[in-house]
PADRENRO-527758 format. One record per residue: residue in one letter; x, y, z of N, C-alpha, C, O in turn. Coordinates in steps of 0.05 Angstrom, whole numbers, plus 5000, padded with zeros to 4 digits. Each point is the difference from the previous one (the first is absolute). Example, Ala and Ser with C-alpha at 12.3 -4.5 7.8 and 13.67 -1.06 7.14 Angstrom:
a526448865156498250245000501850245000502150005013s497250214973501650245001498550225014501050225004
***
This chain:
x402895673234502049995021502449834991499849784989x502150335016502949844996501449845025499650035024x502049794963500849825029501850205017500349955024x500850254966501550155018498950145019501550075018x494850054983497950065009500049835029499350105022x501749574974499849875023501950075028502350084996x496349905035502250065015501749755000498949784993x503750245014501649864995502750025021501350214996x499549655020503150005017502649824983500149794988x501350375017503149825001500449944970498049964986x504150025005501249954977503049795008500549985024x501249884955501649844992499149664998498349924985x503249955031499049734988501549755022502349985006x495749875001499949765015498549804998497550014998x503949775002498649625004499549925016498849795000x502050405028499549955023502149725013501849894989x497450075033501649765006499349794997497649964998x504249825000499849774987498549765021501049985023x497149884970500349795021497549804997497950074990x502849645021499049824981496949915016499450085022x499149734963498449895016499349835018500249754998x498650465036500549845024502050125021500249935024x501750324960501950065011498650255031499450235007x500649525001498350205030500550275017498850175014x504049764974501650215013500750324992501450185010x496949804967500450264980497950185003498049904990x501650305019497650204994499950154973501650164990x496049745000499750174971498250265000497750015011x503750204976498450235011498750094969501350084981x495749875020498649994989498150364992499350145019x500549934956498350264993497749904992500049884978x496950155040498249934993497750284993498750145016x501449874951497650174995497249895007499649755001x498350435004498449985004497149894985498149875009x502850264957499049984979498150194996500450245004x497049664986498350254996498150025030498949795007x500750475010499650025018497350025009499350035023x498649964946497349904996499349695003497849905005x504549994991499649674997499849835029498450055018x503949684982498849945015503450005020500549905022x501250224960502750085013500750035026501849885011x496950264997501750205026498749675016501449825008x495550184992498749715007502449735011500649905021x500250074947501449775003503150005016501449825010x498850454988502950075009500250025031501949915013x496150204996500049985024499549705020500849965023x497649884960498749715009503349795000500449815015x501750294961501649945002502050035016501549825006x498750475003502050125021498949735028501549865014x495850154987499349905026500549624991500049835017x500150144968500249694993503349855014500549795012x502250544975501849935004501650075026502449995006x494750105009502750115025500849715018499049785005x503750405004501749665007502349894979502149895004x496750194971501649944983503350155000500350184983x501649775030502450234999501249924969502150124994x497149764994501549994975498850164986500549934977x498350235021499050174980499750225020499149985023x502050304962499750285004498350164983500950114980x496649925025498450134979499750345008499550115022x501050014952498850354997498149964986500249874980x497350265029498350104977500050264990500050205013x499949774953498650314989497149964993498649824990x501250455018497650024993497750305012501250195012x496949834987498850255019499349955020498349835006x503450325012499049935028497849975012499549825016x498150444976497049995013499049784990499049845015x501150104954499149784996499949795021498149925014x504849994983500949745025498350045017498249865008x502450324998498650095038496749934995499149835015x499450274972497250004993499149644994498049875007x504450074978499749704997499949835020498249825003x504050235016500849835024497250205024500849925022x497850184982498649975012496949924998498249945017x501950084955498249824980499449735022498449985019x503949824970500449754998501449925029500649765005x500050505016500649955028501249875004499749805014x503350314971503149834991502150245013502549994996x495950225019501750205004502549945008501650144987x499449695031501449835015502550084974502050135001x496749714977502949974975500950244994502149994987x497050225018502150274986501549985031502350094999x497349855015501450055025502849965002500349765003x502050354996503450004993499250004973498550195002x501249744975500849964977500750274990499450235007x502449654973501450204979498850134986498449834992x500850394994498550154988499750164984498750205007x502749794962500150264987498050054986498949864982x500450415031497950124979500050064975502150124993x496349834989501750014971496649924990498649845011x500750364962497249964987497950125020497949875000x502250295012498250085017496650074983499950084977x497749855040497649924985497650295015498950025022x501050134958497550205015499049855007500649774993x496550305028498649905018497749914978498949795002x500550424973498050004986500249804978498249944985x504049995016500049734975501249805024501549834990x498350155029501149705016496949884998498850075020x500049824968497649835002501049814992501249994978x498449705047501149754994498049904967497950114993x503449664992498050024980499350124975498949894981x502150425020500650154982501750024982502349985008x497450044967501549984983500550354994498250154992x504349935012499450284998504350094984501549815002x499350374990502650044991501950055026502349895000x496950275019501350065018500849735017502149965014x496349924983500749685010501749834986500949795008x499350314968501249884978502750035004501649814997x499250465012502150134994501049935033501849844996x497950205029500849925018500749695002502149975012x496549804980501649774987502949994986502049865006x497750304977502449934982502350215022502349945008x496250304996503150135017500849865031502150045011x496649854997500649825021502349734997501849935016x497549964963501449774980502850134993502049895006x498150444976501850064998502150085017502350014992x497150035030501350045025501649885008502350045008x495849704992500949725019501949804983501049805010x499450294960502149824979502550235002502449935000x496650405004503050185003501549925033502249985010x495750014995502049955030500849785002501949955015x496849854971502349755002502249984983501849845001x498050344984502350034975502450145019502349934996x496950265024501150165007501349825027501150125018x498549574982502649875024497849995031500949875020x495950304981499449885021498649805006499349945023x499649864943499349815018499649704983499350074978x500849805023500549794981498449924987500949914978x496950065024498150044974497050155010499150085022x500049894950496450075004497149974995499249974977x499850035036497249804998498450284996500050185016x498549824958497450174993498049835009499849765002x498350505005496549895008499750054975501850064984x495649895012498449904971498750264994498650125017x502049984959498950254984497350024985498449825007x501050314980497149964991501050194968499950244997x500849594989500750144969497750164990500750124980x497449925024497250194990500750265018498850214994x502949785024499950245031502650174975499750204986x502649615016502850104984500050134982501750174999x495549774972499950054976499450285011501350214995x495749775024499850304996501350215012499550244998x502249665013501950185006502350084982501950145007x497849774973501750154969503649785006502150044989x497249765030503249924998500149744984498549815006x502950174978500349784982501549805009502450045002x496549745005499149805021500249744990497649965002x503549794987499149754988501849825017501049814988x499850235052499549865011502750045022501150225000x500049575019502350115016501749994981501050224993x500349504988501550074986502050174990502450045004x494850114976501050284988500550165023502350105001x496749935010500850295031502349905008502150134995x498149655016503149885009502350094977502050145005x497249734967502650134988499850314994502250094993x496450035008499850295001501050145027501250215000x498149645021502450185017502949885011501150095020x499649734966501849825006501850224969502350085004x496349984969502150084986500449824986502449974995x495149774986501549844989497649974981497750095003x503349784977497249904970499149965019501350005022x495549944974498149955002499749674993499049845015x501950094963500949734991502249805018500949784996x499350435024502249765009498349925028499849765005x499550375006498449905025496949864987498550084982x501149645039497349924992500249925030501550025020x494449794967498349945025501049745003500649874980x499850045041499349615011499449995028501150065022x495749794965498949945016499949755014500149794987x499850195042500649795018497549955014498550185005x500949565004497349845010499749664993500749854982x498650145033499149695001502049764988499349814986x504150255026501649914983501050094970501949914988x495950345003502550044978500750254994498750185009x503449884976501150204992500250054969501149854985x497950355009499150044971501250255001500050145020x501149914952500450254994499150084967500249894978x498850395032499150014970501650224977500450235006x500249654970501950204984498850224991501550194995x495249865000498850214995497650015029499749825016x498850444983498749985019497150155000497849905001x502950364999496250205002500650064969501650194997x497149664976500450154980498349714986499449775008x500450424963497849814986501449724992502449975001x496249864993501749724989500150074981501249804994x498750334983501550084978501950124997501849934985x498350355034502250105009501849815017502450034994x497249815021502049815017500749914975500650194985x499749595005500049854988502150124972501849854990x497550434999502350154985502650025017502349994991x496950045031502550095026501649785005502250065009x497249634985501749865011501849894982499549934977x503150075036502550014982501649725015499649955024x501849934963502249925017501550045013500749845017x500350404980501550175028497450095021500749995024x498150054974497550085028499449765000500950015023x498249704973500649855019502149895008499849835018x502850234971502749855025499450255016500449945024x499050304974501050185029497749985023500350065024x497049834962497849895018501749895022501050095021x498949644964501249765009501850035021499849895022x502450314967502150035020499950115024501649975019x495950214980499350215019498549765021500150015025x498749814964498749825021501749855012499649945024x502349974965502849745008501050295030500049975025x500450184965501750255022498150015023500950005023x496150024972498250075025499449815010498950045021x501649604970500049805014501949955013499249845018x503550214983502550025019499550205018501149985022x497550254975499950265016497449845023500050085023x498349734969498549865015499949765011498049885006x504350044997501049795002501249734984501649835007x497750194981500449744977502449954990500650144980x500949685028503050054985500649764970502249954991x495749954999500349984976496750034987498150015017x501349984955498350144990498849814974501150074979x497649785019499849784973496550284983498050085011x502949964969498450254993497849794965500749794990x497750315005497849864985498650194986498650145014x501449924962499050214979497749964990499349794988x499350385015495949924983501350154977501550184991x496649575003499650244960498550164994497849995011x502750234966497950134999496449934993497850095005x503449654978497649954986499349755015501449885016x495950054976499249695011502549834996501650094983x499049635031501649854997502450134985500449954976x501250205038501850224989500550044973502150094990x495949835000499450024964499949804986499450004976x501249715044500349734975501550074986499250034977x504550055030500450064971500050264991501350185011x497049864967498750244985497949994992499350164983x498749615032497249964989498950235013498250104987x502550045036497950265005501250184992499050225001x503349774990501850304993502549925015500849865019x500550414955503449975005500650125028502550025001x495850105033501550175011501049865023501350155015x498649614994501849905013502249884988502049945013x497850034962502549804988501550264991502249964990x497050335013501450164990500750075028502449955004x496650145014500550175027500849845023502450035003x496449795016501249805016501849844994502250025010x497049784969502649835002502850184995501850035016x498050044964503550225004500350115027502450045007x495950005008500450095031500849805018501550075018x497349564981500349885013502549984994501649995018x499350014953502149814990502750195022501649895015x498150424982502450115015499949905030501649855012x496250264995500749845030500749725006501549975019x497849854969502849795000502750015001501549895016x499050294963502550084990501250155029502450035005x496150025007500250205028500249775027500550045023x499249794968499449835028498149925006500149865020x498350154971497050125020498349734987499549944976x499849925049499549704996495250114987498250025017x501550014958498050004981498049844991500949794989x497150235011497949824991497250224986498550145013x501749814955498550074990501850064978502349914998x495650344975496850065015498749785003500849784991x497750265019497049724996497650195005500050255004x497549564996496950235008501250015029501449835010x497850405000498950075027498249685019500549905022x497650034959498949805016501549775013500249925024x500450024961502249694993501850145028499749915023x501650264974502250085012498449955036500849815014x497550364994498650065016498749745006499550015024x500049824969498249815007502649765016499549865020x502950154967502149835009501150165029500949885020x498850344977501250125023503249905010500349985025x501749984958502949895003501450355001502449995006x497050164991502750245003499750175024498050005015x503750114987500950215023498350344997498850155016x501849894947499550244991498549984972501149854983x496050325009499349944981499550324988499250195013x501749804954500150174996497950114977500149894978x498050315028497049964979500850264984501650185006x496849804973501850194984497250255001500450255001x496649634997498350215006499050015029499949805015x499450474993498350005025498249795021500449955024x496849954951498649785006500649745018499249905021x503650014952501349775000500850005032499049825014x502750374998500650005028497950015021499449835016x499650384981498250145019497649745004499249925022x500150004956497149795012501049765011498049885008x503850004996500249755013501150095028499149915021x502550234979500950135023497850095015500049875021x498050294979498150035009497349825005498250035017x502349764964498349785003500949795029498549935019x504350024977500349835025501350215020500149885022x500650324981499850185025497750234998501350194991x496149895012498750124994500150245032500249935023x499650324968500450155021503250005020500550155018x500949654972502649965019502749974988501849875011x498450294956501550004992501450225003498950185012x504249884978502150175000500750124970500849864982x498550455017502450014974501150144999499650235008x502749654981504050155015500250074962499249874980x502450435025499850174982505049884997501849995016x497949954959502749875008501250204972498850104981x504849875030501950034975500350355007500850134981x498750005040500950305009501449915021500049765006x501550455009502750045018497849875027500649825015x496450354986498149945015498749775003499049934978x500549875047498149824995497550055015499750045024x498749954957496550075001498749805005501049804989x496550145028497849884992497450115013500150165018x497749754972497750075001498049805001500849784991x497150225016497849805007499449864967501450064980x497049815021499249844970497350164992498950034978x500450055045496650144999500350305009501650115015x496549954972498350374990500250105030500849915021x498350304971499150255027496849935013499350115021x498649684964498849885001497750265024498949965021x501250224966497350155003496849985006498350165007x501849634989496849865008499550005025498150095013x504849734997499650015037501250175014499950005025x501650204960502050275020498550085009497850054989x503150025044498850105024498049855018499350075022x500049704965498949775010501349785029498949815011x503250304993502249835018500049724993500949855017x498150034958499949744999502149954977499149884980x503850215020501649934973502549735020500549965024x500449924949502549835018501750084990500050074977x502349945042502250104997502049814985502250104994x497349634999501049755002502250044972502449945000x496250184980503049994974501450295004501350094981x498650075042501450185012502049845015502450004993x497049885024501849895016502349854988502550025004x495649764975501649934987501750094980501149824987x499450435005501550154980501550115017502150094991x497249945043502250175022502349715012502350005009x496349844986502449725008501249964978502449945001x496450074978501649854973502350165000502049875002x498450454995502050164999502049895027502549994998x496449965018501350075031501349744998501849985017x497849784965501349734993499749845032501849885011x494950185003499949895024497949804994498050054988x502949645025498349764988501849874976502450034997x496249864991501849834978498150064974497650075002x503949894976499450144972499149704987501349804994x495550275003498549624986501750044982501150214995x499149604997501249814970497549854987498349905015x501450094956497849834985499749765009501649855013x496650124980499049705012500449864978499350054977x502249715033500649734976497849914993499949824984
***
């Protein structure tokens, strides 16, 4: 299956409107996919609709399959939440592969065309950003679509490298972004250049003003232990980061590093940290926000985010999922509440 296979609304291009954190007065109109509709998606999405009513700062549409929803919300006796809400149908799920739990392609593929929908129509001016439910990459593969995360899909229907959009992940005070992401550490590690991390970098400095933050103190891990000692572990930070830190100085951009990841992380002094492999980000982030993290797909026309956690199949259909790093990926966009800062 090809991405053009996906259903899909609206074409051109929007940032949506501007507005800062706290700004009460702003309604953000929000595209919420569902994700994979085996998982624990429609679940969390709906627990969320009902978490936020009252809320007039946020305008939420969902995509996604409608029977699903419906089957879900009487599941979990949330019927109440489809009640007015917005609704485009989009990824629709035979009856014979809707099994919560299931890992199946048709589920695979209604995920990602739901997602695709909900990044064209915000492209297309109706809504200011978008929050994916959580996918299940084993559902995607078998569905023949080549898949290595929102990222890539974001710059694929946005119309841009693939290299220019990345992940940063938000929780427990921090913000990490990573320069490589679903690919081997050998392959990462060939991939990283000094130009892919200033455009990391830069892409995170842009999505921290788009989230409030009006200045940005940013902190570089190295590739290697203790960013190489030097050249005692090897030439690839003294060849790849530092020439990266060195421009962004040259740029303004108030810098600290490389150094290890640890050291960096353990002081907790920056705004923005930038990891150059997967790991490096993803495990601390998940360590001190576990289940209640955000990850915002940055550096496209679109701003994305998505939960920190899976489609988590074990308990789909169970009515026992939290909605909680949903919510929080639907406020972080909506810039409602205040944006942590690291802890001194």
């Amino acid at each position: 299956m090809s991405w053009a296979t996906c259903d899909a609304v609206g074409t051109g291009a929007h940032w949506g409107h501007e507005t800062t954190i706290g700004a009460a007065a702003v309604t953000r109109r929000i595209a919420l996919s569902v994700g994979d509709p085996n998982g624990i998606g429609p679940e969390i999405a709906l627990k969320a609709l009902e978490a936020l009513v009252g809320e007039d700062r946020l305008r939420i549409t969902l995509f996604g399959p409608p029977d699903v929803l419906r089957r879900t919300a009487k599941a979990i006796k949330l019927e109440r939440s489809l009640f007015g809400v917005d609704l485009r149908p989009v990824g629709e799920l035979p009856v014979a592969f809707a099994t919560p739990g299931e890992v199946n392609a048709k589920a695979g593929a209604s995920a990602v065309a739901s997602a695709t929908a909900a990044i064209k129509a915000c492209r297309a001016g109706e809504f200011d950003a978008v929050v994916a439910g959580p996918h299940h990459e084993g559902a995607i593969r078998q569905a023949g679509i080549n898949f290595t995360g929102f990222p890539a899909l974001l710059a694929h229907v946005c119309g841009q490298p693939e290299d220019s959009v990345f992940l940063m992940m938000v929780g427990g005070g921090l913000r990490i972004v990573h320069v490589t992401l679903h690919e081997s550490v050998i392959n990462a590690i060939a991939r990283i250049t000094p130009e892919l991390v200033v455009t990391a970098t830069l892409a995170g400095q842009r999505a921290c003003r788009k989230l409030g933050l009006s200045a940005t103190s940013v902190a570089l891990f190295g590739i290697n232990p203790h960013a190489s000692d030097g050249r005692l572990f090897g030439p690839e930070d003294e060849e790849r980061v530092v020439p990266a830190a060195k421009r962004l100085r040259e740029l303004g951009i108030d810098v600290t590093g490389p150094e290890g990841a640890d050291m960096l992380l353990a002081a907790r002094k920056h705004d923005l940290y930038v990891a150059m492999l997967h790991d490096q980000g993803h495990i601390p982030v998940k360590l001190v926000a576990p289940q209640a993290a955000s990850a915002v797909s940055i550096g496209a026309e679109v701003l994305l985010a998505s939960t920190g956690h899976g489609s988590a199949m074990d308990i789909a259909g169970r009515g026992t999922a939290r909605p909680d790093a949903l919510l929080r990926s639907l406020r972080l966009v909506a810039g409602i509440g205040s944006v942590p800062v690291a802890a001194a």
